[in-house]
PAMARSE-197289 format. One record per residue (C-alpha): residue in one letter; x, y, z. Coordinates in Angstrom, 3 decimals, decimal comma, padded with zeros to 6 digits. Example, Ala and Ser with C-alpha at 12.3 -4.5 7.8 and 13.67 -1.06 7.14 Angstrom:
! PAMARSE-197289
PT  rest         u         v         w
PT     A   012,300  -004,500   007,800
PT     S   013,670  -001,060   007,140
This chain:
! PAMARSE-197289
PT  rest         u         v         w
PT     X   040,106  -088,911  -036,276
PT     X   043,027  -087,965  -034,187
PT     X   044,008  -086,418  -031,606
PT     X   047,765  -085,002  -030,742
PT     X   048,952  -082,042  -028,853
PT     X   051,287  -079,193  -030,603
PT     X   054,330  -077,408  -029,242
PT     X   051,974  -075,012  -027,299
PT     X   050,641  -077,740  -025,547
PT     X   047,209  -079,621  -024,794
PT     X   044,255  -078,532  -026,841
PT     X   041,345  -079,289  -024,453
PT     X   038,461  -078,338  -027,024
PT     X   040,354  -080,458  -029,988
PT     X   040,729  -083,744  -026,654
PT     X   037,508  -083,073  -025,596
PT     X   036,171  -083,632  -029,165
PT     X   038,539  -086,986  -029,802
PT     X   037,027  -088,590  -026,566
PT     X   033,257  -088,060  -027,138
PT     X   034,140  -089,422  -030,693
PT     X   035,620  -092,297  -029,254
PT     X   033,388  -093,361  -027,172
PT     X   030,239  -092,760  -029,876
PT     X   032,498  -095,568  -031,908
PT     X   033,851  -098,213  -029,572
PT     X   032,263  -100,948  -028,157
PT     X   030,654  -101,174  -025,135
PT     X   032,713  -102,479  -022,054
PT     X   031,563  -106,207  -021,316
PT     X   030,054  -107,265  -018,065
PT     X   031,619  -108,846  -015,720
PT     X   031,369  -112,801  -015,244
PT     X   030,981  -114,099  -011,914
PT     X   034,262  -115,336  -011,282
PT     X   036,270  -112,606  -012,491
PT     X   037,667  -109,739  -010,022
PT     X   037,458  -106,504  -011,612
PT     X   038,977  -103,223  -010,589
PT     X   039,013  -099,449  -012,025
PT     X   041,817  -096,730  -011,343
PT     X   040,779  -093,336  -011,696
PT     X   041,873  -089,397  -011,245
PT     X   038,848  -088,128  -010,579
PT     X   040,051  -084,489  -010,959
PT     X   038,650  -083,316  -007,275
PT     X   034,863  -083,985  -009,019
PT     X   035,372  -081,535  -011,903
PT     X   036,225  -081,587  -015,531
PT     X   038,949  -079,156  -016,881
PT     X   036,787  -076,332  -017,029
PT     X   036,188  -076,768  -013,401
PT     X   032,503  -077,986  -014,160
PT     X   030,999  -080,141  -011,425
PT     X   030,980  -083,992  -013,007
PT     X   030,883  -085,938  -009,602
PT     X   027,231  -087,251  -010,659
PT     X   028,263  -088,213  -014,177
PT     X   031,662  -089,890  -012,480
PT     X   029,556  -091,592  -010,095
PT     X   027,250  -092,999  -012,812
PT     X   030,100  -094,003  -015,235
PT     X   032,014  -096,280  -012,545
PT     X   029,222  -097,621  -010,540
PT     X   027,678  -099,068  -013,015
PT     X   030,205  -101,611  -014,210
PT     X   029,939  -104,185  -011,114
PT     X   033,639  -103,314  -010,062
PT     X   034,777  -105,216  -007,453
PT     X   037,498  -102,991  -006,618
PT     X   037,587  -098,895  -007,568
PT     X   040,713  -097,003  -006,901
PT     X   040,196  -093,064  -006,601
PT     X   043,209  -090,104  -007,315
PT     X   042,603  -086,510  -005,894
PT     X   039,787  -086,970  -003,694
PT     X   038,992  -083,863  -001,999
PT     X   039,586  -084,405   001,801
PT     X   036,905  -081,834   001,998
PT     X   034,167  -083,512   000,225
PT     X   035,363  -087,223   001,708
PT     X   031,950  -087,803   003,660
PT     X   030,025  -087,158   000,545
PT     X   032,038  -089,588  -001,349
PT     X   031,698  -092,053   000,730
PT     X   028,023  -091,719   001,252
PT     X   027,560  -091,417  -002,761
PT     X   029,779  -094,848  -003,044
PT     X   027,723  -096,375  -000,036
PT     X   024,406  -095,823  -001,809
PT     X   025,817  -097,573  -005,052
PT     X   027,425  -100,674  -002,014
PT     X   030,832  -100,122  -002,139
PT     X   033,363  -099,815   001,244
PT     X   035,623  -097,274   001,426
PT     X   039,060  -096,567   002,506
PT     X   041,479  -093,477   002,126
PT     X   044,703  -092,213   002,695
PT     X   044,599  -090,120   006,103
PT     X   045,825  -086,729   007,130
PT     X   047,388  -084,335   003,972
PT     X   048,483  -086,090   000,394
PT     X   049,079  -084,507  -003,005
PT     X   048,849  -080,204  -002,520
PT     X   047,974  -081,480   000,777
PT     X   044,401  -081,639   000,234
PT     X   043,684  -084,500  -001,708
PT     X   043,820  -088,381  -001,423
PT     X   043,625  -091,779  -002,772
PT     X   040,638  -093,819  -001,941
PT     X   040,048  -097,445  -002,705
PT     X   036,155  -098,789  -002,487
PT     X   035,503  -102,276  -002,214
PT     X   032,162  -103,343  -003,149
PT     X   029,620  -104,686  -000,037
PT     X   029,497  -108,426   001,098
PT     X   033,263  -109,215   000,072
PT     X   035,622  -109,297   002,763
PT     X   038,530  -106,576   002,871
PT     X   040,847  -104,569   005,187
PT     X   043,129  -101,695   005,348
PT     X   046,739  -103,043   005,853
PT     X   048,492  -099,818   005,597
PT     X   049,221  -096,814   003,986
PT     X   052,589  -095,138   002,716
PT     X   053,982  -091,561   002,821
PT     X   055,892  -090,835  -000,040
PT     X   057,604  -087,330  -001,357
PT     X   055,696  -084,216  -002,165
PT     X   052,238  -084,989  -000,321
PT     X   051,894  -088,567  -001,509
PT     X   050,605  -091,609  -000,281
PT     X   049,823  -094,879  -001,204
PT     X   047,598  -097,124   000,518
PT     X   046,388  -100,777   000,685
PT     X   043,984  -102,998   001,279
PT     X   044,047  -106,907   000,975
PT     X   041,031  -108,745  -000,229
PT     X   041,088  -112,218  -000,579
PT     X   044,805  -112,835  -000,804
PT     X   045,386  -110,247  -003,162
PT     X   047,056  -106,760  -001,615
PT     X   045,688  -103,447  -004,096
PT     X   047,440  -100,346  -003,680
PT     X   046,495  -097,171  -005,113
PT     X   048,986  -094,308  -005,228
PT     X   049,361  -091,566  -007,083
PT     X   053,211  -090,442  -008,318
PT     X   055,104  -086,950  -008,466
PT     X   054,167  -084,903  -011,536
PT     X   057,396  -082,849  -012,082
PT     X   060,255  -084,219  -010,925
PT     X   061,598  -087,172  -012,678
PT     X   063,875  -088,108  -009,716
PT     X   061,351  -087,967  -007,247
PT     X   058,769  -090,182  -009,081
PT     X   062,065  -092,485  -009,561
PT     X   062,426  -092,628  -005,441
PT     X   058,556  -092,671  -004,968
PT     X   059,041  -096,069  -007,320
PT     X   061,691  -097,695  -005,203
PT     X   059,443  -097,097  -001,584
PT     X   056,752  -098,725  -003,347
PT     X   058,993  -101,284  -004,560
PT     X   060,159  -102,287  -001,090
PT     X   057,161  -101,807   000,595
PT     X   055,362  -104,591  -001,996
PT     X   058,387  -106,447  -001,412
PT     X   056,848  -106,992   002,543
PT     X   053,684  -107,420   001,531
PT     X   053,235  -110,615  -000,570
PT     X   053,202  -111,974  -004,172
PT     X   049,650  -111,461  -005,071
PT     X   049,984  -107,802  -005,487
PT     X   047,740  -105,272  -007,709
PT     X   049,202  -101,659  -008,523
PT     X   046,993  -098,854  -009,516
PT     X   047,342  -095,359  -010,044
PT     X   048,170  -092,097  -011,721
PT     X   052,129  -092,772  -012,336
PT     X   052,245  -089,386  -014,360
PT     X   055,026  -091,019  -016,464
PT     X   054,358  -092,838  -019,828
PT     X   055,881  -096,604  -020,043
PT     X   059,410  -095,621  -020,998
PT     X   060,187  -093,764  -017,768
PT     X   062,461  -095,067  -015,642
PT     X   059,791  -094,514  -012,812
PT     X   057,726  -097,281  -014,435
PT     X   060,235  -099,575  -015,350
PT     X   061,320  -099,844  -011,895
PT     X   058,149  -101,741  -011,745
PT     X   057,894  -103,703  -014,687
PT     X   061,946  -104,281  -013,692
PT     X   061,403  -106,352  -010,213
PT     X   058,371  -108,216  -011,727
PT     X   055,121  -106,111  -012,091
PT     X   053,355  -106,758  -015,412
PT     X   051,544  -103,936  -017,417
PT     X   047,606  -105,552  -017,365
PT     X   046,873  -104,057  -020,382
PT     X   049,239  -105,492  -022,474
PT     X   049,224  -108,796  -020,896
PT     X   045,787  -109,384  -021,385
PT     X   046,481  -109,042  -025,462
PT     X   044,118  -106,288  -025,767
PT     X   044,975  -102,775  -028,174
PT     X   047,426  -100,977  -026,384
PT     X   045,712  -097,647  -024,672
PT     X   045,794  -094,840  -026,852
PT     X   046,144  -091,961  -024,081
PT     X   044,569  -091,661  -020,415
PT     X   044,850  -088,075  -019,589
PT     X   044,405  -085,027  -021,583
PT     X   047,896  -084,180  -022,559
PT     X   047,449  -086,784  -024,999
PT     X   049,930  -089,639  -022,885
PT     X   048,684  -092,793  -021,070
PT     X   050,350  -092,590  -017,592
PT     X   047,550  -094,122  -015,856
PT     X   047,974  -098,139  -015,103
PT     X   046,995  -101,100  -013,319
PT     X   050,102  -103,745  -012,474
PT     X   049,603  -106,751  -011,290
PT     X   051,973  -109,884  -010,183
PT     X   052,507  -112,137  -012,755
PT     X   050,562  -114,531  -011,091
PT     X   047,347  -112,474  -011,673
PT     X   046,816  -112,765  -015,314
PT     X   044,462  -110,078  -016,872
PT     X   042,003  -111,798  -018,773
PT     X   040,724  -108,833  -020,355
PT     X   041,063  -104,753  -020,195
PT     X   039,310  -101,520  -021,413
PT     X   038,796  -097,621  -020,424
PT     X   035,922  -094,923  -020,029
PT     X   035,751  -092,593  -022,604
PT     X   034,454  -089,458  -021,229
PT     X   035,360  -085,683  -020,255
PT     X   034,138  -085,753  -016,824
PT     X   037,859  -085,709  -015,595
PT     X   041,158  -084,813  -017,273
PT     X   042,083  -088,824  -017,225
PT     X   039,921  -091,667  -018,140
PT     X   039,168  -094,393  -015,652
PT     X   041,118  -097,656  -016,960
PT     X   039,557  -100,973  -016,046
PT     X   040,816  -104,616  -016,073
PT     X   039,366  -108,038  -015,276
PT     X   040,894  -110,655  -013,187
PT     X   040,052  -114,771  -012,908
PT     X   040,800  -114,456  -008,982
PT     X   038,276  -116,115  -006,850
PT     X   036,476  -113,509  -004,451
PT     X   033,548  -113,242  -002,330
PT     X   032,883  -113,576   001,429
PT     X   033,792  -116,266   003,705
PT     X   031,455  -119,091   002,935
PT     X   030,803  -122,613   003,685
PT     X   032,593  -123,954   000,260
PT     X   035,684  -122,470   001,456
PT     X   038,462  -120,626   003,033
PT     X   039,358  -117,286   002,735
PT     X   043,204  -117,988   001,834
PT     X   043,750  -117,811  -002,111
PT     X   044,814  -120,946  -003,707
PT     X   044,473  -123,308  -000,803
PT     X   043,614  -126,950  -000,774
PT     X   043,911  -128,359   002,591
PT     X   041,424  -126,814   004,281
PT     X   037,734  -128,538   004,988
PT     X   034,592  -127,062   003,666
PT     X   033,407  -123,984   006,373
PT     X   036,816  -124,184   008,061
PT     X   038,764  -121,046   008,414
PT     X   042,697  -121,172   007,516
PT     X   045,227  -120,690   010,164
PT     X   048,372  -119,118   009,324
PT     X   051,604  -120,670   011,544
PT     X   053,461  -117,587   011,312
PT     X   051,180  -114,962   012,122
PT     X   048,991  -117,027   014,172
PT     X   045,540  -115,581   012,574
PT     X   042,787  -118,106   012,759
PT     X   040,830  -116,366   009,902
PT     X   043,890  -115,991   007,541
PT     X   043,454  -114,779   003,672
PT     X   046,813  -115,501   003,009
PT     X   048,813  -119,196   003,138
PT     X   051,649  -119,507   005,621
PT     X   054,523  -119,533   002,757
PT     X   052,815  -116,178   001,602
PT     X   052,578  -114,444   005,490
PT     X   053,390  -110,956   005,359
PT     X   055,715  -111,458   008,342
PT     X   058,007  -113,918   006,532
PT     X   059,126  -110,906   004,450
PT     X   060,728  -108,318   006,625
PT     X   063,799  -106,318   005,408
PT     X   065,940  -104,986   007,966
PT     X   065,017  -102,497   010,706
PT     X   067,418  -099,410   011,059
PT     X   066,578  -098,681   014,602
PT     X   066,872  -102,369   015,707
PT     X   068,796  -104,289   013,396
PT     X   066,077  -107,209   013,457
PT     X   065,579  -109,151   010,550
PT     X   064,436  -112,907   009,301
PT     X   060,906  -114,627   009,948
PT     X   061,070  -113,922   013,977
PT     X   061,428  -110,299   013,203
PT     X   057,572  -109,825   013,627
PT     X   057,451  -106,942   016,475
PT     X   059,657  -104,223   015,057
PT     X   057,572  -100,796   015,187
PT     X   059,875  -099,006   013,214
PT     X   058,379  -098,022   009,659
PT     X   059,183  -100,647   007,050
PT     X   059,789  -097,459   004,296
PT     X   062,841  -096,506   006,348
PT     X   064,108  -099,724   006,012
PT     X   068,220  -100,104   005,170
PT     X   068,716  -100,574   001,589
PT     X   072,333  -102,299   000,909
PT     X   074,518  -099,863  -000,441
PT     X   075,100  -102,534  -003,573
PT     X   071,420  -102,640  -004,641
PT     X   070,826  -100,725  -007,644
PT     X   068,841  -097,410  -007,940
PT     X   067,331  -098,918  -010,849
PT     X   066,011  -102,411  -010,747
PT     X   066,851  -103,320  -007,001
PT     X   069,268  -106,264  -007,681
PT     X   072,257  -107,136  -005,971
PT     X   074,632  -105,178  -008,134
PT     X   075,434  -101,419  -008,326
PT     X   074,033  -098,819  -010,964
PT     X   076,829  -099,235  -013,191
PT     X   076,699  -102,734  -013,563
PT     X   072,774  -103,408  -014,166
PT     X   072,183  -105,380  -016,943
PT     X   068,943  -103,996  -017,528
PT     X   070,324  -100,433  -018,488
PT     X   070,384  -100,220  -022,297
């Protein structure tokens, strides 16, 4: 059985009956072993299904119930926030979400966190046509969650590069999630893939994903730095939404600050029940090593002209950084358009 759309477009009774196929035939999606870190992207379609049928119960139910350590959320209703985060508190999870107006300037992204692990909101980013982005850090890893331009090709390009740069200041244990609406061999995604962001799904050697939405493409993904190696990925078939939530698994240690150790990811120094201190940003509960401080990372600031690792007070916004006019639209290198290597 198959599924493909024609010349007059999506058939949603034809999708509708390739999903609940799919998912009477696959396997079920494994649990999740103690150690691993698992997240879910998803465009909830503001709680309805393409006939505009209320599914939030059904969406609740279907993402809940995996043990997800991280879920990121696409058109949430500003309207109907409070209920989503009261139905996500009942199931344990923390939320955060992108503040004032976003996409049609009603909805937002929303990343939930499940209870007892330690997380907080580091920022958020305004991007072209009522988007955001937003981010949270949780035991040394920083998740975004954004969700990209649907019909302009050159602003989801531009949308690309401010998330480039901004993840550029943020670390190198970075995990990208979100509705891109652009299928892998868009230049919007290869910007991504380009400066060093690796497609989970395919990393983690599992079947490439058949589709995500209902227009028959898969333009939903989770990135990660290649030092967060996917050990495994799968999706949510079901019609409760006109995308399908994605999910992959991580071997990143997690969990609250404990006696056994710190908070900061892959340290070694410090004593059982001691908190890390971070030299740069003077933090005495630091997730994050010194070499890996957010502040060491600071491009420079068109209102002041600061820059370098003593740069740590500018209050100008880091998207409106200057960008050298020899760094290429495309991949970001030191080079001009013309002369990137990685245009074929």
């Amino acid at each position: 059985m198959t599924y493909r759309t024609s010349k007059q477009g999506a058939d949603y009774g034809a999708y509708e009956a390739y999903v609940r196929e799919l998912a009477r035939i696959s396997d079920s999606i494994p649990g999740r072993f103690g150690s691993t870190f698992r997240i879910i992207s998803y465009n909830i379609h503001y709680m309805v299904d393409r006939m505009g049928n209320d599914t939030f119960s059904s969406m609740m139910a279907e993402v809940c119930g995996l043990d997800a350590t991280v879920i990121c959320l696409q058109e949430v209703p500003h309207i109907k926030q409070s209920e989503v985060v009261r139905a996500f508190s009942s199931y344990g999870y923390r939320c955060y979400m992108t503040t004032g107006t976003s996409y049609r300037k009603s909805l937002g992204n929303m990343i939930c966190v499940k209870s007892g692990i330690y997380s907080k909101q580091i920022g958020e980013l305004d991007l072209k046509s009522y988007r955001k982005a937003i981010a949270i850090s949780i035991m040394g890893v920083i998740v975004i969650n954004t969700h990209l331009e649907v019909k302009s090709d050159t602003i989801r390009e531009e949308q690309s590069r401010t998330i480039m740069r901004w993840i550029s200041s943020l670390g190198p244990n970075v995990i990208l999630c979100g509705d891109m609406n652009a299928t892998i061999d868009k230049k919007s995604i290869q910007i991504f893939l380009i400066n060093g962001l690796i497609d989970s799904c395919a990393a983690s050697g599992q079947p490439s994903r058949d589709m995500t939405c209902w227009a028959g493409t898969c333009v939903d993904y989770i990135l990660a730095s290649p030092m967060i190696k996917a050990i495994g990925t799968s999706q949510i078939y079901s019609v409760s939404s006109d995308h399908m939530a994605i999910i992959a698994d991580y071997n990143v240690r997690i969990g609250a600050p404990s006696s056994r150790a710190c908070r900061a990811l892959g340290c070694t120094s410090c004593a059982p029940g001691k908190k890390h201190y971070c030299r740069n940003c003077k933090s005495t509960d630091s997730d994050h090593r010194a070499r890996e401080c957010p502040t060491l990372i600071m491009p420079v600031c068109e209102e002041c002209g600061g820059s370098g690792r003593t740069h740590k007070d500018c209050k100008c916004n880091i998207s409106a950084a200057v960008v050298s006019p020899t760094t290429c639209d495309f991949c970001m290198g030191d080079h001009s358009l013309q002369d990137c290597p990685n245009i074929v």
